[in-house]
ROVEXNU-985782 format. One line per 2 residues: their letters; for each residue x, y, z of C-alpha. Coordinates in pm, 1 decimal, decimal comma. Layout:
ROVEXNU-985782
A = X:Y:Z; ...
//
This chain:
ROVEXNU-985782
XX = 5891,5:-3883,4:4479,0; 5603,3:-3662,2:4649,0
XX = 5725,5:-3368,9:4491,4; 5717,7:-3588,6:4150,8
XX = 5330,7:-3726,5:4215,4; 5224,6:-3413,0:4284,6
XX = 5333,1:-3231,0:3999,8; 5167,9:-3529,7:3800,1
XX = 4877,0:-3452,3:3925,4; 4854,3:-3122,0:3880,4
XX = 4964,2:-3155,9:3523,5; 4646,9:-3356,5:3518,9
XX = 4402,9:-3182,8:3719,5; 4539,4:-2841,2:3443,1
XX = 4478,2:-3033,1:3100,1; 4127,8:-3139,6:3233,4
XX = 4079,2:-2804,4:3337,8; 4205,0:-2653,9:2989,3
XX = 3952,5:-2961,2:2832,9; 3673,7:-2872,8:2996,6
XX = 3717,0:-2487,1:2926,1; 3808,6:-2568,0:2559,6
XX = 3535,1:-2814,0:2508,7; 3283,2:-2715,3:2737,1
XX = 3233,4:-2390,4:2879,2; 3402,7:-2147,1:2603,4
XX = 3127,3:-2314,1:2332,4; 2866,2:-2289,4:2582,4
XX = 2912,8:-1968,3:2747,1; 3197,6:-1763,5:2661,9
XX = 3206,1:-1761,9:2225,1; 3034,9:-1538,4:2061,7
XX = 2879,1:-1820,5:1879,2; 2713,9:-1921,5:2252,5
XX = 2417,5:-1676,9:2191,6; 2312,9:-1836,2:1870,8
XX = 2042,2:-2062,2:1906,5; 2172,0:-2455,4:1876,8
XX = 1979,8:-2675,2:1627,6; 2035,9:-2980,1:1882,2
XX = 2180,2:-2980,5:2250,3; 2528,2:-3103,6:2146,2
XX = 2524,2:-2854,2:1845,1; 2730,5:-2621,4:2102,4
XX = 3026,3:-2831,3:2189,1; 3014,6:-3131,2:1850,6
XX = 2987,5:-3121,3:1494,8; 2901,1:-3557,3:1522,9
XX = 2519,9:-3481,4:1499,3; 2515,3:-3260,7:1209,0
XX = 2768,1:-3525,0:1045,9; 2553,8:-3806,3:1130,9
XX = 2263,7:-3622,4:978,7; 2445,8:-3561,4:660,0
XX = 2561,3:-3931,4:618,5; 2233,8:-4009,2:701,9
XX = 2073,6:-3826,2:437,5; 1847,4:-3555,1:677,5
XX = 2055,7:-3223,4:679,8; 1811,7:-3065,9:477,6
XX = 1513,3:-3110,7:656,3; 1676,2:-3068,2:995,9
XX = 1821,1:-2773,7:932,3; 1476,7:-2639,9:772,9
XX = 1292,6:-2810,5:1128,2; 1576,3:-2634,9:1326,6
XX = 1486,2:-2285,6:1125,5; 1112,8:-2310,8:1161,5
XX = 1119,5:-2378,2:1589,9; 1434,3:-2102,1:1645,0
XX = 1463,5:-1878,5:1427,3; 1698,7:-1732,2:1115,8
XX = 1999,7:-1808,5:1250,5; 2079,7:-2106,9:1409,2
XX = 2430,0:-2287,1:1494,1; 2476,9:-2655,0:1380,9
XX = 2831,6:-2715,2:1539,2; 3090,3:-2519,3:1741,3
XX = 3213,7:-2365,1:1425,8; 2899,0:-2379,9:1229,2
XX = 2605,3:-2190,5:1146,8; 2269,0:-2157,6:906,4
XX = 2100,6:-1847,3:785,3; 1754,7:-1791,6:628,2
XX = 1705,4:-1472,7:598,8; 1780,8:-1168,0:370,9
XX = 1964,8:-912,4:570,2; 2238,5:-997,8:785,6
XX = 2189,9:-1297,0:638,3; 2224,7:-1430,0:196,2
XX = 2281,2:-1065,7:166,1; 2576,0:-1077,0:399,5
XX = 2759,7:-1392,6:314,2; 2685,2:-1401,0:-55,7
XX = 2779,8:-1062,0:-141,7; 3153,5:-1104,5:-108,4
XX = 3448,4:-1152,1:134,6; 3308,0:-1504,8:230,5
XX = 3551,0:-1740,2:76,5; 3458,6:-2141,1:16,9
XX = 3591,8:-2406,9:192,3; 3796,6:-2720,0:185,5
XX = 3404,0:-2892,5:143,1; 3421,4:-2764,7:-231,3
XX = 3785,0:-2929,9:-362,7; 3531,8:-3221,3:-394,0
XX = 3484,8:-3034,6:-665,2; 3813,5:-3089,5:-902,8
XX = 3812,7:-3266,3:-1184,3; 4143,3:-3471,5:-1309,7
XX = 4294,0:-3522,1:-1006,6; 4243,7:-3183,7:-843,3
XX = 4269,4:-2951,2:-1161,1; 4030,9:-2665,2:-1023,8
XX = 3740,7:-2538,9:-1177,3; 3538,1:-2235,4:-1161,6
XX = 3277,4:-2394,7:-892,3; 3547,2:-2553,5:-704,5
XX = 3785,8:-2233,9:-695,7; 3825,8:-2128,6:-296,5
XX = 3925,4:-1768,6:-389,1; 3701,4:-1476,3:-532,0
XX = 3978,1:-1324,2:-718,1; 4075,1:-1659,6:-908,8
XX = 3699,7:-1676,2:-933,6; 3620,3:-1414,1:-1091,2
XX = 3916,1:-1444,2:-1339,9; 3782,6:-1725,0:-1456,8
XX = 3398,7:-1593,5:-1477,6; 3568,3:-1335,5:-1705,5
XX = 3626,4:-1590,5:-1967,9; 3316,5:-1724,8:-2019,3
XX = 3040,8:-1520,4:-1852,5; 2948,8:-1358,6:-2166,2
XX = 2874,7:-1683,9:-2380,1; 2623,6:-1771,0:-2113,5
XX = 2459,2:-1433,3:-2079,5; 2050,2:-1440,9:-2229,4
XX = 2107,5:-1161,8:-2522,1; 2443,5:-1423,2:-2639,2
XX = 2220,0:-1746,6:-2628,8; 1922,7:-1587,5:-2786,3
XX = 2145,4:-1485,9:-3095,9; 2398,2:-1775,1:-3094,6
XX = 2370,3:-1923,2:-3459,4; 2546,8:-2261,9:-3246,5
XX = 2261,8:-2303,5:-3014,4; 1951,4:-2234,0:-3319,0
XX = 2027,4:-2511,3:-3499,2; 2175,0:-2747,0:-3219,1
XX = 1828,6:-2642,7:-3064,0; 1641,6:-2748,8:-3394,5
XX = 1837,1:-3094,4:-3467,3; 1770,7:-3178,2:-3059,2
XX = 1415,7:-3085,3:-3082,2; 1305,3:-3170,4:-3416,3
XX = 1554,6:-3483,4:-3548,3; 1583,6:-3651,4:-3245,0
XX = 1360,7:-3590,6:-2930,8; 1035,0:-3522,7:-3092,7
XX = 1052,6:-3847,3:-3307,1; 1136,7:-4042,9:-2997,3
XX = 836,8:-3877,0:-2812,4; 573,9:-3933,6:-3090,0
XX = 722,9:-4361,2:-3097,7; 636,1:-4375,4:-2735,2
XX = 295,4:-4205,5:-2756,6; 207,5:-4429,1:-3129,6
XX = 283,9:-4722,8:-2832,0; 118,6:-4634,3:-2571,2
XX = 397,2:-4742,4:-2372,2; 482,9:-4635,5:-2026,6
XX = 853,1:-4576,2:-1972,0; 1057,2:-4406,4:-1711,3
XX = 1084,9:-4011,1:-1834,7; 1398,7:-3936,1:-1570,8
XX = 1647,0:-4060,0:-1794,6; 1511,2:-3971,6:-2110,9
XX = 1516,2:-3587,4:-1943,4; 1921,1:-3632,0:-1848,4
XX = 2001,7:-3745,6:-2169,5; 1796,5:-3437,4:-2316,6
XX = 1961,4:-3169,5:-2083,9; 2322,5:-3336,1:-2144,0
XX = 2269,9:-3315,3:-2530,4; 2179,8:-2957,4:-2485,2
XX = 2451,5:-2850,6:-2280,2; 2729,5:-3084,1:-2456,3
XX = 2572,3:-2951,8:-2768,4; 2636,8:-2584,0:-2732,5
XX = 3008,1:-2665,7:-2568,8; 3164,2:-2877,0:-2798,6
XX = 2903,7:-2857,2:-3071,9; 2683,9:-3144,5:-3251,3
XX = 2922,7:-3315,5:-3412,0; 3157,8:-3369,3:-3073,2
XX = 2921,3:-3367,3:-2859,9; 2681,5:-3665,4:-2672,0
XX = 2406,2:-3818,2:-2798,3; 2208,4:-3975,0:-2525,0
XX = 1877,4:-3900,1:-2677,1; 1912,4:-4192,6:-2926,7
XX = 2179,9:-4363,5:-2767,6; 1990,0:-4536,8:-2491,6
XX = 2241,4:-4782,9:-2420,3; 2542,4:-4554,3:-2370,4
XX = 2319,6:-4292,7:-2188,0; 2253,8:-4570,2:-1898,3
XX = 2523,0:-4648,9:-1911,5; 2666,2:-4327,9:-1843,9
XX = 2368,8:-4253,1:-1590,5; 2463,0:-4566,7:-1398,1
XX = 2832,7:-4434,9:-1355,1; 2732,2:-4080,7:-1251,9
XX = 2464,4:-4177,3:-1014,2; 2670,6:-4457,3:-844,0
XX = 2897,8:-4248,0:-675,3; 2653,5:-4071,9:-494,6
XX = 2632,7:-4224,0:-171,6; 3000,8:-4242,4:-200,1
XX = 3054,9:-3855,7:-158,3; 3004,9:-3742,9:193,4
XX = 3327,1:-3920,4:324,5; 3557,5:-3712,9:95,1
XX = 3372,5:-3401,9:115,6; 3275,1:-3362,7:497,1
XX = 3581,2:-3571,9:632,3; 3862,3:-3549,5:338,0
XX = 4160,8:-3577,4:607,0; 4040,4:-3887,6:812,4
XX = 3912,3:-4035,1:491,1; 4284,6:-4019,9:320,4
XX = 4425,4:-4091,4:644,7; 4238,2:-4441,8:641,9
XX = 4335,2:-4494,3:307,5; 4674,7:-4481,2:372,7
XX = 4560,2:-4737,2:653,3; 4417,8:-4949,9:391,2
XX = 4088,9:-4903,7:468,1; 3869,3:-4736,3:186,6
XX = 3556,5:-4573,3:222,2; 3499,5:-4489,3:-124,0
XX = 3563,5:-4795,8:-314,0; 3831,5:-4807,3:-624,7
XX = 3543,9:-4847,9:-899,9; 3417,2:-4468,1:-769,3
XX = 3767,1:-4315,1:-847,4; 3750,9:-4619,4:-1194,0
XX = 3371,4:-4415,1:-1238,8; 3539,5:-4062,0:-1247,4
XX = 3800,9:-4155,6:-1480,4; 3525,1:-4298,7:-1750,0
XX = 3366,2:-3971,0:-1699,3; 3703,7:-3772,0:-1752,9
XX = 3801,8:-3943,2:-2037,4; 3500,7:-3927,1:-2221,4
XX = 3459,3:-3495,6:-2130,9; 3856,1:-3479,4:-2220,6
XX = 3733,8:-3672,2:-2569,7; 3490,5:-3423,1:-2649,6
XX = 3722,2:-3138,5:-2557,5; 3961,3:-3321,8:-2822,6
XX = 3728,1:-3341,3:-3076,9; 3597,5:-2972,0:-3045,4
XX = 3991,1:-2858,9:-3084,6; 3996,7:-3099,1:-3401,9
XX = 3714,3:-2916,4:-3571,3; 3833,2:-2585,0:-3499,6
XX = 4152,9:-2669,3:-3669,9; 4011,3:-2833,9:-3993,7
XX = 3795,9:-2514,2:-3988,2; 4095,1:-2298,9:-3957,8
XX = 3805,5:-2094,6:-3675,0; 3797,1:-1946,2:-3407,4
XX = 3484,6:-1769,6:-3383,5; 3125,8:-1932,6:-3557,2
XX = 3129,9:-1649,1:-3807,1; 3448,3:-1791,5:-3925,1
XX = 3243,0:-2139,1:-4051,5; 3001,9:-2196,1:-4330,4
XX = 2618,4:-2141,3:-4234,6; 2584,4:-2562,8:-4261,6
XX = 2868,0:-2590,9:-4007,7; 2682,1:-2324,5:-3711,6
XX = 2579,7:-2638,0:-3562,2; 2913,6:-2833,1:-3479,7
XX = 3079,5:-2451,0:-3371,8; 3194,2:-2511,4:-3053,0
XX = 3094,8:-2243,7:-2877,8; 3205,1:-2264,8:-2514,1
XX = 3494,7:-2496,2:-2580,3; 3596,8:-2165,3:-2840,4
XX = 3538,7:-1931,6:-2608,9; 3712,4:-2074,9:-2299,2
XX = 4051,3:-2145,2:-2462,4; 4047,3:-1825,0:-2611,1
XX = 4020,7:-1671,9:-2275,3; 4266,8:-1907,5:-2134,1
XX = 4556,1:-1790,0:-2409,6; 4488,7:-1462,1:-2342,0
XX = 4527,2:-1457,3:-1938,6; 4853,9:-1638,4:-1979,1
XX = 5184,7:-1574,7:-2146,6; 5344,6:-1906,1:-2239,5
XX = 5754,9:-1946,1:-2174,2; 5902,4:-2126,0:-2483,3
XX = 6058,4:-2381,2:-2246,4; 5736,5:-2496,7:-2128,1
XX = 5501,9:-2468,8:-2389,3; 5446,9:-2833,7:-2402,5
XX = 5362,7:-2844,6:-2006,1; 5156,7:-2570,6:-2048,8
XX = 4905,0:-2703,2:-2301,9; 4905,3:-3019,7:-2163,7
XX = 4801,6:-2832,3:-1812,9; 4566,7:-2632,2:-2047,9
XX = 4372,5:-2889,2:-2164,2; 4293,4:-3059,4:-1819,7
XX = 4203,2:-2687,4:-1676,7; 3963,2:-2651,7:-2010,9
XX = 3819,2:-3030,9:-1940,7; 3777,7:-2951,0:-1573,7
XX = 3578,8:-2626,7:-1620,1; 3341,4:-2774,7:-1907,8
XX = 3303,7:-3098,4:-1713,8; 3181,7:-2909,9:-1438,5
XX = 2950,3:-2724,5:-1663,0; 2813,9:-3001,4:-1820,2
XX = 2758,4:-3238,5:-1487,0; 2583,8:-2918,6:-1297,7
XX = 2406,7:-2818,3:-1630,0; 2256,1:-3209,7:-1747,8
XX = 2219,2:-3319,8:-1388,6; 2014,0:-2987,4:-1214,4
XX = 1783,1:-2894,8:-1518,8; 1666,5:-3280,4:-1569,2
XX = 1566,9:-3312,2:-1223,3; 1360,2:-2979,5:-1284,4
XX = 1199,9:-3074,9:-1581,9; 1135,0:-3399,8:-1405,4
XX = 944,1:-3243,4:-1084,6; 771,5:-2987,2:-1374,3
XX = 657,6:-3285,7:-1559,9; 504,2:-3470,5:-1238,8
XX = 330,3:-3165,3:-1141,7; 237,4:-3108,5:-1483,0
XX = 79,0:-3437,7:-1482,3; -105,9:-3414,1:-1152,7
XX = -264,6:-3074,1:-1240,0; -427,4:-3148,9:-1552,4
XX = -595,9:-2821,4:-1611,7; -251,8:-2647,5:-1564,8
XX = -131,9:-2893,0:-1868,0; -410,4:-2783,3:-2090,5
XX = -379,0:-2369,5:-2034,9; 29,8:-2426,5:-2028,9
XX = -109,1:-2572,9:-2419,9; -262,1:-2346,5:-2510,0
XX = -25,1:-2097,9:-2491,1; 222,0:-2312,0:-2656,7
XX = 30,9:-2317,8:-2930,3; 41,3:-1933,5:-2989,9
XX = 417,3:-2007,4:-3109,5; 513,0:-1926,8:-3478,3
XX = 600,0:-2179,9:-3572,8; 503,4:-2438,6:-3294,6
XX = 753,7:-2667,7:-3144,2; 594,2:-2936,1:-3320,9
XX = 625,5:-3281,0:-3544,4; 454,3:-3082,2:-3757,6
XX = 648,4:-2797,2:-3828,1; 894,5:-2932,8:-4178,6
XX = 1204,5:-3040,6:-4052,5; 1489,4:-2830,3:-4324,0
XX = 1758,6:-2636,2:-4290,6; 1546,6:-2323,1:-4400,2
XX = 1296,1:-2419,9:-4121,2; 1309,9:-2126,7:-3864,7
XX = 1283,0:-2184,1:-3464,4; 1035,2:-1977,2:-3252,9
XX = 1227,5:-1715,0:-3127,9; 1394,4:-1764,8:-2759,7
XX = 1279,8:-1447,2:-2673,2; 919,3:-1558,2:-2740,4
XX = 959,5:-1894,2:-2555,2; 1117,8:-1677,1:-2287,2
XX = 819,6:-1437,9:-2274,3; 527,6:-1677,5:-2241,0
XX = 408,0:-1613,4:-1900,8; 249,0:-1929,5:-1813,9
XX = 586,0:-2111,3:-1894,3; 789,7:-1905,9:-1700,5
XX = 589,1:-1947,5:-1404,0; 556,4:-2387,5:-1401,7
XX = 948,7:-2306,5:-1444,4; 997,7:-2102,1:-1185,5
XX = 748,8:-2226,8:-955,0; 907,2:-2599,1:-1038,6
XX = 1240,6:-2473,4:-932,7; 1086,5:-2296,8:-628,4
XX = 929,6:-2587,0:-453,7; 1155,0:-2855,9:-638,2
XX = 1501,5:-2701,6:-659,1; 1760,5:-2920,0:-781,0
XX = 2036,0:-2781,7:-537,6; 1858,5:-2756,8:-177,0
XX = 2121,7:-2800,4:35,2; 2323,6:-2608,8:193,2
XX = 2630,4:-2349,6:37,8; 2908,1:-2313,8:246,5
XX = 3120,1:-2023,4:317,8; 3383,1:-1950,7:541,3
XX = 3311,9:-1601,6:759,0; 3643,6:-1347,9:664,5
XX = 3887,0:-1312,0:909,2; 3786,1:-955,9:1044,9
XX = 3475,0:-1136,9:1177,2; 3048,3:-1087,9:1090,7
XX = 2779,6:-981,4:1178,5; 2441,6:-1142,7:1155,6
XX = 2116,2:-1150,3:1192,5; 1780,1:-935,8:1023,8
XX = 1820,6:-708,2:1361,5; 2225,8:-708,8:1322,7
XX = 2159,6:-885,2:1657,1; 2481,2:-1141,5:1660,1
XX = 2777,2:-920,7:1691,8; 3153,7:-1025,9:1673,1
XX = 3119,5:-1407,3:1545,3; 3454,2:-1467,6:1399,5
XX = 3660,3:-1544,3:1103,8; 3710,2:-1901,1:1005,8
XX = 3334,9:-2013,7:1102,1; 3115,4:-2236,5:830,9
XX = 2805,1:-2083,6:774,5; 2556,3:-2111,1:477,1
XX = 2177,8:-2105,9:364,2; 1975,3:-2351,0:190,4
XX = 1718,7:-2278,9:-95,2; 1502,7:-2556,9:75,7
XX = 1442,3:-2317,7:329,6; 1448,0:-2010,1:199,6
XX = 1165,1:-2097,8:-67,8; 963,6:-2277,9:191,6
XX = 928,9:-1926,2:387,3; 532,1:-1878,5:441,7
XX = 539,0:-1516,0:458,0; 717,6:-1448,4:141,5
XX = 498,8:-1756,7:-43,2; 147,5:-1811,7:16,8
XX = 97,0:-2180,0:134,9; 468,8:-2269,8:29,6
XX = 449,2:-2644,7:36,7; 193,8:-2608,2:-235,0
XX = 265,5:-2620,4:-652,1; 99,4:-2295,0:-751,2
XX = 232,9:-2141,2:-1068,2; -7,6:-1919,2:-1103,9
XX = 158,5:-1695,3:-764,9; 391,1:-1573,1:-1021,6
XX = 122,2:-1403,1:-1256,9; -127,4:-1268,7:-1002,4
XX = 95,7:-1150,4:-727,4; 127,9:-782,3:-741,7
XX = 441,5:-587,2:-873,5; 596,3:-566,8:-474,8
XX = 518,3:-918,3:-421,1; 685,0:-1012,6:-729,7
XX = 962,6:-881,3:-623,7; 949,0:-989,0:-291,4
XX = 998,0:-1365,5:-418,4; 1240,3:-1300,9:-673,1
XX = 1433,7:-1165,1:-420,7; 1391,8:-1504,8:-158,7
XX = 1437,9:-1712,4:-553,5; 1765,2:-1877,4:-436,3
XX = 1761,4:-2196,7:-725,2; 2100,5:-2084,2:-887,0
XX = 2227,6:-1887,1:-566,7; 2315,0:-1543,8:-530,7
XX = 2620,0:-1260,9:-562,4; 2915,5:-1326,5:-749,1
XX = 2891,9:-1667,3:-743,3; 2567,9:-1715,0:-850,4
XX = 2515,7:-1997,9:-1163,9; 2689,6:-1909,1:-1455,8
XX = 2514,7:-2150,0:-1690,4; 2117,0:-2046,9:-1536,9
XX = 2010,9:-1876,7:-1838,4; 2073,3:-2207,2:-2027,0
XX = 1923,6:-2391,1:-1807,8; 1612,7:-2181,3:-1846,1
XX = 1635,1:-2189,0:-2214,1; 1672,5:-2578,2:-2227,1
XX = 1373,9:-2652,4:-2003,8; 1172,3:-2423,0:-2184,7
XX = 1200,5:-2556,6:-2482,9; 1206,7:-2915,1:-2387,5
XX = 867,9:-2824,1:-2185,6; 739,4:-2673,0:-2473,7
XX = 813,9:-2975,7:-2737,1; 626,5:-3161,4:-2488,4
XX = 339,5:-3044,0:-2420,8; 287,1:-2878,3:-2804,7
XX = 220,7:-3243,2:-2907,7; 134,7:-3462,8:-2591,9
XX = -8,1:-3483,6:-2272,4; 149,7:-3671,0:-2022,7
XX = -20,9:-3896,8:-1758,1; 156,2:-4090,8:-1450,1
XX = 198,5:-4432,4:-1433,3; 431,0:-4480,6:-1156,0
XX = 530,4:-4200,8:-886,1; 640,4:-4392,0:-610,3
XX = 968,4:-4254,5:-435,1; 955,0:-3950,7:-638,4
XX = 1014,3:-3710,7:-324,0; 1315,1:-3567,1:-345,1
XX = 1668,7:-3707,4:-161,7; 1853,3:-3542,4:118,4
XX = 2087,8:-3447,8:-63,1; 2322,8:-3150,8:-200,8
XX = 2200,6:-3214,2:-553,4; 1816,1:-3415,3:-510,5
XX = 1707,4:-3602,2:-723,7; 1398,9:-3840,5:-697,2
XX = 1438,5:-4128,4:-417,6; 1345,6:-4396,1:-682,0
XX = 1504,8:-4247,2:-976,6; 1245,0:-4277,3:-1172,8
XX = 905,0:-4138,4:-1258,0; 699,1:-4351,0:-1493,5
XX = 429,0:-4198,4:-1750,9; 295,3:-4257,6:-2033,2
XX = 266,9:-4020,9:-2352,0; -87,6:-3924,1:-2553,5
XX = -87,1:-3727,3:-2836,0; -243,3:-3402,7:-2737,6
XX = -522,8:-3422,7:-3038,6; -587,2:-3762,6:-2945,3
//
């Protein structure tokens, strides 16, 4: 019986002993992780703070505080850490062997049917990239007979009109929605073409509608994304923390991507086409050119077995749905909340508005109610719009200060371990850590731009040719490496040519700008959701 107790107790006295080594002194003293600077105290031997900030909505700005007071590269958790810097650093963990996470199967579409953004593995990656990357690239959009006249009928037919009704008003009205439905018809446009595609420029009814599903999830998504395991497990439990109508909120947006994916497949077979050259001049418009491309790529990376041909197509068309809703949710949802931050700035800065203006006004023809509406009617050229110098920079100084992805990107470090630091001065930190960097940060850096927390377009005309490229190389907006955006030059050549049908015409004046900081959040949108103005017709 002595024996017995004593052995109890030992068996005790060990598994504290192997606890407190575990918990305590191996993150504190003995990992190589120890001799990173920790953003909080418990940082070392918990990952419940950094959770708690992220449910909380305050990541972001912690993480930036925790940069500013220690350094480059700082450790969040026991198995977490942030960089902000360029070497040893984005240029290390972006550049390849850094796989994602289990934080990015969020990320599926259809009830896990992986995309190209939520893909863990480079090599799937970049098999995927393959099949689309050149329909994206600047020379392809700038020559795309699909885009020119989806481009004209946005601009001209339907958002113009609707811009010169509000300004004949003099009505204020909430822009942020009128920008998401703008950047959705663009991207939805040039996927499944005009005819398939949304119309949430004129539709105001189904375009809330639609808002109010995609935004209501939102606070819904750090549970499955941080804490996917315990969140199932409680599910199982019977205790949800996402409630049914998110999953009911995902289906409606499934259903209605998978109907224009259905509807671009119906017009290629009418047209017999499979490339736009194949259509009639009038038909360019309702080409669609993504949806095209991608299943095109998809037949020819896979070799169909007669016995499952049915299976196969059916699997087909959820993997095309998942890869263009994922397009179309990062391409509507980012851009709008840029054009949204350009606009308030735009607004508050009214000299800006009138030089931006003028230089609109050098286009041939103008992006303008007055410029005839025909078929015969030409666009200004996309590589004009893309070479007017004041445009570029409110754009890129717009997604500097404002961009619509802050947060944090994780990565997982490889298995053979990292090394970190600008110095190389964190040696040996191991495989299986998640570490990442923040655009937040790394555009708020006060040595790379001059008084960062300021809205300064003109730093990207008057800085000198090694100071240009000094900030282009700390632009992190649509990421870096590999993985970098796929869809950023459309992005770019939406907001420039939503700016410019704008401000051709009217000026814009603020009404309302409460709560239009930016969330804590991933993807940050304004607080309030809304930024009211009101519209003047520029000759006025």
């Amino acid at each position: 019986m002595f024996l017995s107790s004593n052995l109890s107790h030992l068996a005790i006295g060990a598994t504290l002993l192997l606890l407190i080594y575990k918990f305590l002194l191996h993150p504190l003293f003995i990992s190589p992780l120890s001799r990173i600077p920790s953003a909080h105290p418990l940082a070392s031997i918990t990952p419940l703070w950094i959770l708690w900030k992220r449910y909380t909505t305050q990541e972001i700005r912690t993480i930036h505080s925790a940069h500013q007071s220690l350094g480059p590269i700082i450790k969040l958790s026991p198995n977490e850490i942030s960089v902000n810097c360029l070497k040893g650093g984005i240029s290390t963990v972006y550049s390849g062997g850094f796989e994602k996470g289990f934080w990015y199967d969020f990320f599926t579409n259809y009830g896990g049917v992986v995309n190209m953004f939520s893909d863990r593995y480079s090599k799937s990656h970049s098999t995927r990239k393959r099949m689309i990357s050149n329909i994206y690239s600047k020379s392809h959009l700038h020559s795309s007979p699909t885009l020119t006249e989806v481009t004209k009928e946005l601009l001209f037919n339907r958002l113009l009109p609707k811009l010169d009704k509000y300004a004949t008003e003099r009505r204020a009205f909430n822009i942020y929605p009128e920008l998401s439905g703008m950047t959705m018809d663009f991207v939805t446009g040039y996927q499944f073409g005009l005819a398939a595609s949304s119309n949430l420029i004129q539709d105001d009814e189904f375009r809330n509608h639609f808002l109010d599903l995609y935004d209501s999830r939102r606070s819904y998504n750090f549970w499955p994304q941080e804490l996917p395991g315990f969140t199932s497990f409680l599910a199982r439990l019977g205790w949800k923390l996402v409630p049914d109508w998110v999953g009911e909120a995902n289906k409606g947006i499934e259903e209605w991507t998978l109907k224009m994916c259905d509807d671009a497949s119906s017009f290629l077979s009418s047209q017999k086409a499979t490339r736009v050259e194949d259509v009639p001049a009038s038909e360019a418009k309702n080409f669609p050119a993504v949806y095209s491309q991608l299943l095109s790529g998809m037949a020819k990376s896979k070799t169909p077995s007669p016995s499952t041909t049915n299976t196969n197509n059916d699997q087909d068309r959820l993997e095309i749905a998942s890869e263009l809703l994922d397009h179309l949710a990062a391409g509507f949802d980012t851009s709008g909340i840029t054009l949204l931050y350009t606009i308030h700035n735009l607004s508050l800065h009214t000299k800006i508005q009138t030089t931006l203006r003028s230089e609109l006004q050098t286009l041939s023809p103008p992006i303008s109610l007055s410029t005839p509406t025909t078929p015969s009617t030409p666009l200004a050229f996309p590589k004009t719009i893309d070479a007017l110098p004041f445009l570029d920079a409110i754009i890129q100084e717009s997604l500097r200060l404002h961009a619509a992805i802050p947060g944090p990107e994780p990565r997982v470090t490889p298995a053979s371990g990292c090394t970190l630091g600008p110095d190389n001065e964190f040696l040996g930190i191991p495989g299986g850590v998640r570490i990442s960097a923040q655009a937040w940060s790394l555009h708020r850096n006060g040595e790379v731009y001059e008084d960062p927390l300021e809205w300064r377009p003109s730093r990207w005309i008057e800085a000198s040719e090694e100071k240009l490229k000094e900030m282009k190389r700390w632009f992190w907006a649509f990421g870096s490496g590999g993985r970098m955006c796929v869809g950023s030059n459309l992005a770019l050549y939406q907001m420039k040519y939503i700016i410019a049908a704008i401000y051709t015409d009217f000026k814009t004046i603020i009404v309302d700008d409460a709560g239009v900081e930016q969330i804590d959040l991933y993807t940050a949108p304004p607080k309030s959701g809304k930024l009211i103005i009101r519209l003047e017709h520029a000759g006025a």
